[in-house]
C-alpha positions as CSV (number, residue, x, y, z in Angstrom):
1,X,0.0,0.0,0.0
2,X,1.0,3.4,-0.6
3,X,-0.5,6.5,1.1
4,X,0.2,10.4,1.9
5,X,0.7,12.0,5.3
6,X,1.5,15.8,5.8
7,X,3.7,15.9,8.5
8,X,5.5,18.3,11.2
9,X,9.0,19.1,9.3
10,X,11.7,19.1,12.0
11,X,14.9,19.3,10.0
12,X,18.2,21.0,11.8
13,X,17.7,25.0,11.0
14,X,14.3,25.4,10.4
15,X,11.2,26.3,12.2
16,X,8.1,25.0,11.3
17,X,6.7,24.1,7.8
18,X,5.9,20.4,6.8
19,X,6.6,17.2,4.8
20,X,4.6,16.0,2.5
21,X,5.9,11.7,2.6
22,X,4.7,8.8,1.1
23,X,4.3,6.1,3.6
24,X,4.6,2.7,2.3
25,X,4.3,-0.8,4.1
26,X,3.8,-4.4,4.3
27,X,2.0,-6.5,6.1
28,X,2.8,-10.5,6.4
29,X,0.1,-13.0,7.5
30,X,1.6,-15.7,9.7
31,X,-0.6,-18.9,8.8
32,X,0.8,-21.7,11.1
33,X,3.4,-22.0,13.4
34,X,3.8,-21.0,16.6
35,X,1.6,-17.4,16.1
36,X,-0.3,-18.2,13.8
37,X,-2.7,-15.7,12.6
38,X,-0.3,-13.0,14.0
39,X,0.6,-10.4,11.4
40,X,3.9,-9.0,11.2
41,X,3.9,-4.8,9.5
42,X,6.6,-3.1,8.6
43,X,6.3,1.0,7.6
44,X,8.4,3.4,5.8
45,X,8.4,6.9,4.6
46,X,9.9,9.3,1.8
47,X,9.8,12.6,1.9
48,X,8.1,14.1,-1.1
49,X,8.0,17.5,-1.0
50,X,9.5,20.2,1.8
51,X,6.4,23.1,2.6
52,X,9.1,25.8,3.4
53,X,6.7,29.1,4.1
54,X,6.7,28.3,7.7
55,X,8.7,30.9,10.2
56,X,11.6,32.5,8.6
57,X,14.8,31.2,9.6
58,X,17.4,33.0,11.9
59,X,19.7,35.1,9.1
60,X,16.6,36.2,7.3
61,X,14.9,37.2,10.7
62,X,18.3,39.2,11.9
63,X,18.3,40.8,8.4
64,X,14.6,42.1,8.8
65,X,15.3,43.2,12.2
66,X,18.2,45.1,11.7
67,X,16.2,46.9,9.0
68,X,13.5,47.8,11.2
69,X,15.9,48.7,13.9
70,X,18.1,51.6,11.8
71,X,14.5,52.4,10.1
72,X,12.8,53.2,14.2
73,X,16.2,54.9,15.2
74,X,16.3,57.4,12.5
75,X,12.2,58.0,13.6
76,X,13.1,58.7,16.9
77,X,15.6,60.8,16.6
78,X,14.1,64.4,15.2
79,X,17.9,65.6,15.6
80,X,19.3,64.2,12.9
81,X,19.2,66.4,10.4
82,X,19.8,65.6,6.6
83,X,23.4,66.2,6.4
84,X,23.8,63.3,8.8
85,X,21.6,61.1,7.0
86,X,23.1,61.7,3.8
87,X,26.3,61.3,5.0
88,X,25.0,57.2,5.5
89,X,23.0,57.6,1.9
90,X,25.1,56.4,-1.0
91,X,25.7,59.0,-3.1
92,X,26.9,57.7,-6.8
93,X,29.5,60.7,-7.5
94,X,31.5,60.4,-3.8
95,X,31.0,56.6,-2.9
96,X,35.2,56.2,-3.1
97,X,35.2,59.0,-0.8
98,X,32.7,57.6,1.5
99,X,32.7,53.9,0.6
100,X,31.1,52.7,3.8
101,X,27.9,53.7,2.1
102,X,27.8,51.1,0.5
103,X,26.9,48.8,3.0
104,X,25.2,51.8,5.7
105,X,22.6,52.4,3.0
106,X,21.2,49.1,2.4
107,X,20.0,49.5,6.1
108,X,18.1,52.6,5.9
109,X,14.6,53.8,4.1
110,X,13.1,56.8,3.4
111,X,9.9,55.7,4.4
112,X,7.1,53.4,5.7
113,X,6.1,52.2,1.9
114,X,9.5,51.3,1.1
115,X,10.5,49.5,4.1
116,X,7.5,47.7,4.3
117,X,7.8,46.8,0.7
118,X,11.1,45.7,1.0
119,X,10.5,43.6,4.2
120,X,7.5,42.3,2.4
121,X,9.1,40.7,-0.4
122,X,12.2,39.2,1.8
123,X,9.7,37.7,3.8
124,X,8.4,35.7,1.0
125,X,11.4,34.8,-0.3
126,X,14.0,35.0,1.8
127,X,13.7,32.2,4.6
128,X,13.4,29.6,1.7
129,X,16.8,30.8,-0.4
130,X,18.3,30.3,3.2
131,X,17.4,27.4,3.8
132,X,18.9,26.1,0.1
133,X,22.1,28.5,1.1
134,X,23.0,27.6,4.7
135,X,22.8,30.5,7.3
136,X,26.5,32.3,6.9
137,X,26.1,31.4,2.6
138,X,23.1,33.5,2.5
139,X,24.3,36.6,4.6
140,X,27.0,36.8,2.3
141,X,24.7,36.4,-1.0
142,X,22.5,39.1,0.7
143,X,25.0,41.6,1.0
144,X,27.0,40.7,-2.1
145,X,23.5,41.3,-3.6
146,X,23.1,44.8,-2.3
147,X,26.7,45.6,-3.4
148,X,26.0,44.4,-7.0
149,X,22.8,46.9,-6.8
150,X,25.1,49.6,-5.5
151,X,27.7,48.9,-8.6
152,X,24.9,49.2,-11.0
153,X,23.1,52.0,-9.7
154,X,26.7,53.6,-9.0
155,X,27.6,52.6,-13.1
156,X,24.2,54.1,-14.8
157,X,24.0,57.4,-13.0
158,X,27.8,58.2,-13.6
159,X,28.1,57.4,-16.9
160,X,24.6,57.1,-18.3
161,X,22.4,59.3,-15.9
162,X,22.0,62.3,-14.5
163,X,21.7,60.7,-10.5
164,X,25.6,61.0,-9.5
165,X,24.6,63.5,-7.1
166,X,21.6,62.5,-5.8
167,X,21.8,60.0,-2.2
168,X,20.4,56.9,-2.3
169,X,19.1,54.3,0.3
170,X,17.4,50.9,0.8
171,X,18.0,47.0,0.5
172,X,16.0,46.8,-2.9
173,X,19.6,45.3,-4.3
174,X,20.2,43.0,-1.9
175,X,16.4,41.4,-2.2
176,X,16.2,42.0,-5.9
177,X,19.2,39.3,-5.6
178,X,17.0,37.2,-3.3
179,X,14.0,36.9,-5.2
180,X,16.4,36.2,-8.1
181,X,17.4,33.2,-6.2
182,X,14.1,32.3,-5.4
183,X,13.1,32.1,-8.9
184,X,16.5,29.8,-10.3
185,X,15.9,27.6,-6.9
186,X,12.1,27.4,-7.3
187,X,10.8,28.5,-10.8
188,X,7.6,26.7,-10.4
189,X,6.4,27.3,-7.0
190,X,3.2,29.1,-6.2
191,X,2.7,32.6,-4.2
192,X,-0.1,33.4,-3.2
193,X,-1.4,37.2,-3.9
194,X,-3.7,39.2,-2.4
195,X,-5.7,41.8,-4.8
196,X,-7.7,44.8,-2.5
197,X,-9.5,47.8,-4.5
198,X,-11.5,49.6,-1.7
199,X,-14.0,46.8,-0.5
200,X,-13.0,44.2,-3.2
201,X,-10.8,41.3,-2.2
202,X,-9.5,39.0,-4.1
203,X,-6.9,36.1,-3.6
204,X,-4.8,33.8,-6.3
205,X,-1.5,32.6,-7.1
206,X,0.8,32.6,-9.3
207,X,4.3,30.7,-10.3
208,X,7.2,32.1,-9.0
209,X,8.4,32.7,-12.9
């Protein structure tokens, strides 16, 4: 006989989720002997398929946090003026000058639609490219990501645009890279959307392509 359980995943790293397996067994009839009648059963199981969009795991989690944590400093502090903030901001013409940019401004946001947008989308896709990467293998494809955003942006405005002089903050490098991931690691997995005009609410889903 074959059958299909959903159970509780409880692999090493990862918090919650579950497993689809396919249980298989065999049962043997004793006929005579000294039990006869007795039946002897012997069970296995494969896993089948790993439901991953359970709690995020611990990297993606620190990463969110640490967003939300520069994002509510910069809030509570009215006495920062622009000239500080900027000074953290990536600015295209004088990253050489002030290369720690680079790495400062994938930490801030200039507001609460694009952090939550950001945190949104890293949400969805982060805590299942970690769990293909390993912990310390994503925190460095996370930030490699954001620099690889910073070079481009840095590129096109010096030599294309007209932005060289204009700061710039925000992760959207880094998870542009993570969704990226998502869709080479799982092209054919489903997300599921939510669609909201005024009292109209609709939900459906669509491949990760």
């Amino acid at each position: 006989r074959l059958n299909a359980a959903l159970l509780p995943a409880n692999q090493p790293g990862m918090q919650g989720g579950q497993r689809l397996d396919a249980l298989f067994g065999m049962n043997y009839y004793i006929p005579d002997g000294r039990f006869p009648g007795q039946r002897i059963s012997i069970e296995g199981g494969i896993p089948t398929y790993q439901h991953l969009d359970g709690p995020q795991l611990k990297t993606n989690w620190l990463l969110t946090a640490a967003n939300f944590a520069v994002f509510f400093f910069m809030l509570s502090r009215p006495d920062i003026d622009d000239k500080v903030f900027i000074s953290y901001a990536l600015t295209p013409n004088m990253w050489a000058e002030n290369w720690k940019t680079l790495f400062t401004s994938m930490f801030m946001h200039a507001g609460w639609g694009h952090i939550l947008g950001n945190m949104l989308f890293l949400y969805i896709a982060g805590d299942n490219v970690e769990d293909r990467l390993g912990h310390l293998q994503y925190l460095v494809f996370y930030l490699a990501s954001g620099l690889a955003g910073s070079a481009v942006h840095i590129i096109y405005s010096t030599h294309f645009g007209s932005g060289g002089g204009i700061p710039t903050v925000g992760a959207s490098g880094a998870i542009s890279g993570v969704m990226g991931a998502f869709l080479v690691f799982y092209p054919r997995r489903n997300i599921k959307f939510m669609m909201w005009f005024i009292l109209f609410i609709r939900y459906f889903t669509l491949p990760a392509w």
